[in-house]
Structure formats: C-alpha cells, structure tokens
N, C-alpha and C positions, 0 to 999 in steps of 0.2 A: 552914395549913389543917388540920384538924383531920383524923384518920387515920381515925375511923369516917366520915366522910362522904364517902370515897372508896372506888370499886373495884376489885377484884382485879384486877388483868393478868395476863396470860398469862407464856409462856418467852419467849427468845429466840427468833429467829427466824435462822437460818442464819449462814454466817462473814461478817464486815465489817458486821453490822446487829443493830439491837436493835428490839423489837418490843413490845407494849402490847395484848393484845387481850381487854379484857371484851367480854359475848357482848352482842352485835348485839340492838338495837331499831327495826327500822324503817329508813327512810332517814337513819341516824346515819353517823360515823365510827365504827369499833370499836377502831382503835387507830391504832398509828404505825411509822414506819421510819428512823432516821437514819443511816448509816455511816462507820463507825469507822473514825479513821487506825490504821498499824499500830501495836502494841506495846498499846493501847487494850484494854479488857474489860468486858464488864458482869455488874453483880452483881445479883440481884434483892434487897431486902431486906424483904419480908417474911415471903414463905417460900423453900425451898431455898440458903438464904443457905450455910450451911455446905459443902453438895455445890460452889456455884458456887465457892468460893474455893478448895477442894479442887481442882478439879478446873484452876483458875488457877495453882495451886501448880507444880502435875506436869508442868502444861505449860512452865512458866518455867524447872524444871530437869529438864526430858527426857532432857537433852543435856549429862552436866556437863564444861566446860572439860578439855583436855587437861591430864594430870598433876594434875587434881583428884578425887579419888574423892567416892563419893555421901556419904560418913559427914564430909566437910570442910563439904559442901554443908547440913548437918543446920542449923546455925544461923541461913542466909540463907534457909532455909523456913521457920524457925520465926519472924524475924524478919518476914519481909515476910506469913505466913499474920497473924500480930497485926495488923499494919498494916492489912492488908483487915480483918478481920473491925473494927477499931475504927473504921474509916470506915462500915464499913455498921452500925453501929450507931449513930452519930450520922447516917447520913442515914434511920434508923428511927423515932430522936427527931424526929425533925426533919419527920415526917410524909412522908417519901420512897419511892417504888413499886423506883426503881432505881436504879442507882449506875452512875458511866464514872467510870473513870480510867485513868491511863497503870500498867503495871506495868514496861515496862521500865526500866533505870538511865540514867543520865547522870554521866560522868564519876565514876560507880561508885554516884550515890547515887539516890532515889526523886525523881520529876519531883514537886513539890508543886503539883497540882493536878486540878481533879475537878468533875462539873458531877452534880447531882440529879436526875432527874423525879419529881414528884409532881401530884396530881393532886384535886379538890373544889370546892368550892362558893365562892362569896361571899357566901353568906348572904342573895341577892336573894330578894324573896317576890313583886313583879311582872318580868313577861315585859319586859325592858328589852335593846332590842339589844347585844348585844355591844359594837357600833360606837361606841355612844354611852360605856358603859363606859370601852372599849379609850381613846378620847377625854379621858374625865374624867380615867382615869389619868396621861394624858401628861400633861397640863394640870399637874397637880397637882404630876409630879416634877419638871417646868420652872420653875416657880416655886420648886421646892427645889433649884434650879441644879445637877441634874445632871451628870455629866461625860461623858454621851453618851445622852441621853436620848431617846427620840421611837416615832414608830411603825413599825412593819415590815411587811412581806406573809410569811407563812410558809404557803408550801403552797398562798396563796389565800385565806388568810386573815387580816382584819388583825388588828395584835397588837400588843403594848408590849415593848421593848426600852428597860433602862438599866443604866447603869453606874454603878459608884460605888467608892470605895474605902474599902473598912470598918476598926475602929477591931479591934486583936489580943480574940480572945476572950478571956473571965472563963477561968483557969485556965490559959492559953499563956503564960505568963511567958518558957516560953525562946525563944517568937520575938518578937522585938523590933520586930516592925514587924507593921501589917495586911495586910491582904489586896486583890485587886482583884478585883471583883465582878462578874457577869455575869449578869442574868435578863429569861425570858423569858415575858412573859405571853400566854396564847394560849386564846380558846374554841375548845371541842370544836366543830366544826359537827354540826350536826341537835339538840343536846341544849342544855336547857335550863338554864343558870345552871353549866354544867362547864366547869372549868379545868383548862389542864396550865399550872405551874409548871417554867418551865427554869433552874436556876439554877447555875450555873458560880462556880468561885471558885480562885483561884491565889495565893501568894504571890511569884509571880518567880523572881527569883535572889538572894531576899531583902529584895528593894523591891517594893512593891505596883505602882511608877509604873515600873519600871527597864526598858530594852528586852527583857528576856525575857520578860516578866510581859505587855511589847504584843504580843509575839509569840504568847505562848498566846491571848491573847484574840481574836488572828486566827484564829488555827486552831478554838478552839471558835464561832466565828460561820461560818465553812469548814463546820464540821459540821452546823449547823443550816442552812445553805441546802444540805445534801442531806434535811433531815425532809418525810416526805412522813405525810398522816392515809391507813390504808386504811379500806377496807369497803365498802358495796355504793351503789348510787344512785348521783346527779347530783353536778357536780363541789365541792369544796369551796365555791368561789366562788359558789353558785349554791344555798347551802345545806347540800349535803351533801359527803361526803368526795370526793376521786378516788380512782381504781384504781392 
C-alpha cells in the first residue's frame, strides 16, 4: 500500500500496549490497541523513530550484568541500536506505521522475528462491503493453496487471515532458508475503502516450517486476539468501533 495514501498515527499508548490514533471522523474507529508479550516493543516508523529506539536501548541495559561495566556493554548497544534502526527502515520501505518486535536475547542471540502494521487503501472507487472484499480475498488465496488461509473475526470484524512461507529475500544470501509468514487483512470500521495490514514474519530457529517458527506464529495470533479498534460510537460489529 502505498505510504502517501495512509494516515499518521498517534504514540503509543501506555506499558503492555500499542496504539494508532489518527483524529476521529464521525462514527469511525480512530485507532487500535493490541498487548504485548513481555521482552516485545514497539517502534513507530515514520516519525520519532530514532527517540523510540533510544529510548529501547537504555532500557535493555539499565541494568548491566554483574562484573560487567557500562563501557563492556558499549558494543551490544551499538550492535542491537543498528538492528532496530535497520528493521524500521525496511518496515518504512515497506509502507509500514509501526514496528513489534521482541528485544530480548535467546540463548544470547536476537529472537528473529517481527510483525508490521500499516495501513491504506485498495484502490476501490465504489462503496463495496468489506465482506464481500474480505470474501473475494479468501477465495482467491484458497485456490492459491495456502497454508492456513481463511477468514477471522478480529474485534468484530471479519477479516482475512493467511499464511504462507516465503522464498529468502533478494540480498539475504546468509540466511539460507525463507521465512514464515503471517498477515492480517482487516477494514477499519465506519471508513470507507481503509485498511490495516498485519503482517508478521519469523524465521524460526532457522527453518521457516521448524517447531519454533509454530511457536512464534502462535504467540503472534495470541497477540492479535487481544487487538481491540478504539473510538467513539456503536460497536465495531454494527458498524462502528467498540470502546
């Protein structure tokens, strides 16, 4: 989706939760809420990118390990601030509002995985339900024999859920294998032709298919059946967001 045809969101919104909130028209949703397992963060990427990763940094070594002084520590900030900042710039490219991922280690190293939101149009020029939409889509990736394909309720509202496992990027030569995929398609309620894009993506524990790689894809499906849409009005189901 194309990045000028989307709007700005808001900050976050308090600890364990991420938030979305361009300003209110009507009986719309204005934003969102989903919460976050611990060690999890989010980054905004279009603007305050830099403050948020800063401020991710400080918090990760607050505290540095017994027998470690801050000046030992200098390289694993400098190390993991690159990391963030080059994930939020490819989910910048990528037409993305915000960024999750895990910061803490495993077995010393970065959990590889991370889910997107972004948000815009389909390019519709008539008033065509969502439902119908939401419908074609499934349609479409069932017959592309997805690996977990179909539709969902999120919030109250239906939506497209699939999976897939995708082929290593152009320029990832050193991971050797792809990735396993996770997105989520979802109309805004009350607004017309807006979408949020959820899109999750893990390599495992190296295998896209391996039982680590099912595990995170549990946990971020865990996260999304806490997303709730906020704003004012009647409940999502019924049109408009719930409270």
């Amino acid at each position: 989706m194309p990045e000028d045809t989307q709007r700005m969101p808001g900050p976050a919104a308090g600890p364990g939760a991420s938030r979305a909130d361009p300003p209110p028209s009507g009986n719309q949703a204005v934003g969102y809420r989903v919460v976050l397992p611990p060690g999890w963060s989010q980054i905004p990427v279009r603007s305050g990118t830099r403050e948020a990763i800063k401020r991710i940094v400080d918090k990760t070594f607050a505290q540095p390990p017994d027998g470690v002084s801050r000046d030992q520590l200098t390289p694993y900030r400098i190390e993991l601030e690159r990391r963030l900042s080059a994930a939020a710039a490819q989910a910048r490219r990528n037409g993305g509002v915000h960024l999750y991922l895990p910061v803490t280690l495993r077995h010393g190293a970065p959990i590889a995985a991370s889910f997107v939101v972004s948000e815009g149009s389909l390019g519709s020029l008539e008033d065509i339900s969502p439902d119908m939409v939401v419908s074609a889509l499934a349609a479409e990736e069932a017959a592309a024999g997805g690996d977990g394909d179909g539709t969902v309720t999120v919030d109250g509202v239906r939506s497209l859920r699939r999976e897939h496992t995708a082929p290593q990027d152009p320029g990832q030569e050193e991971i050797g294998s792809g990735s396993r995929r996770v997105d989520y398609v979802i109309p805004v309620p009350g607004q017309q032709d807006r979408w949020l894009l959820i899109a999750f993506s893990t390599l495992g524990g190296g295998d896209p298919d391996d039982q680590f790689a099912r595990i995170l894809v549990d946990l971020f499906d865990a996260i999304m059946s806490t997303f709730q849409w906020s704003g004012t009005g009647s409940a999502a189901r019924d049109g408009g967001p719930r409270d």
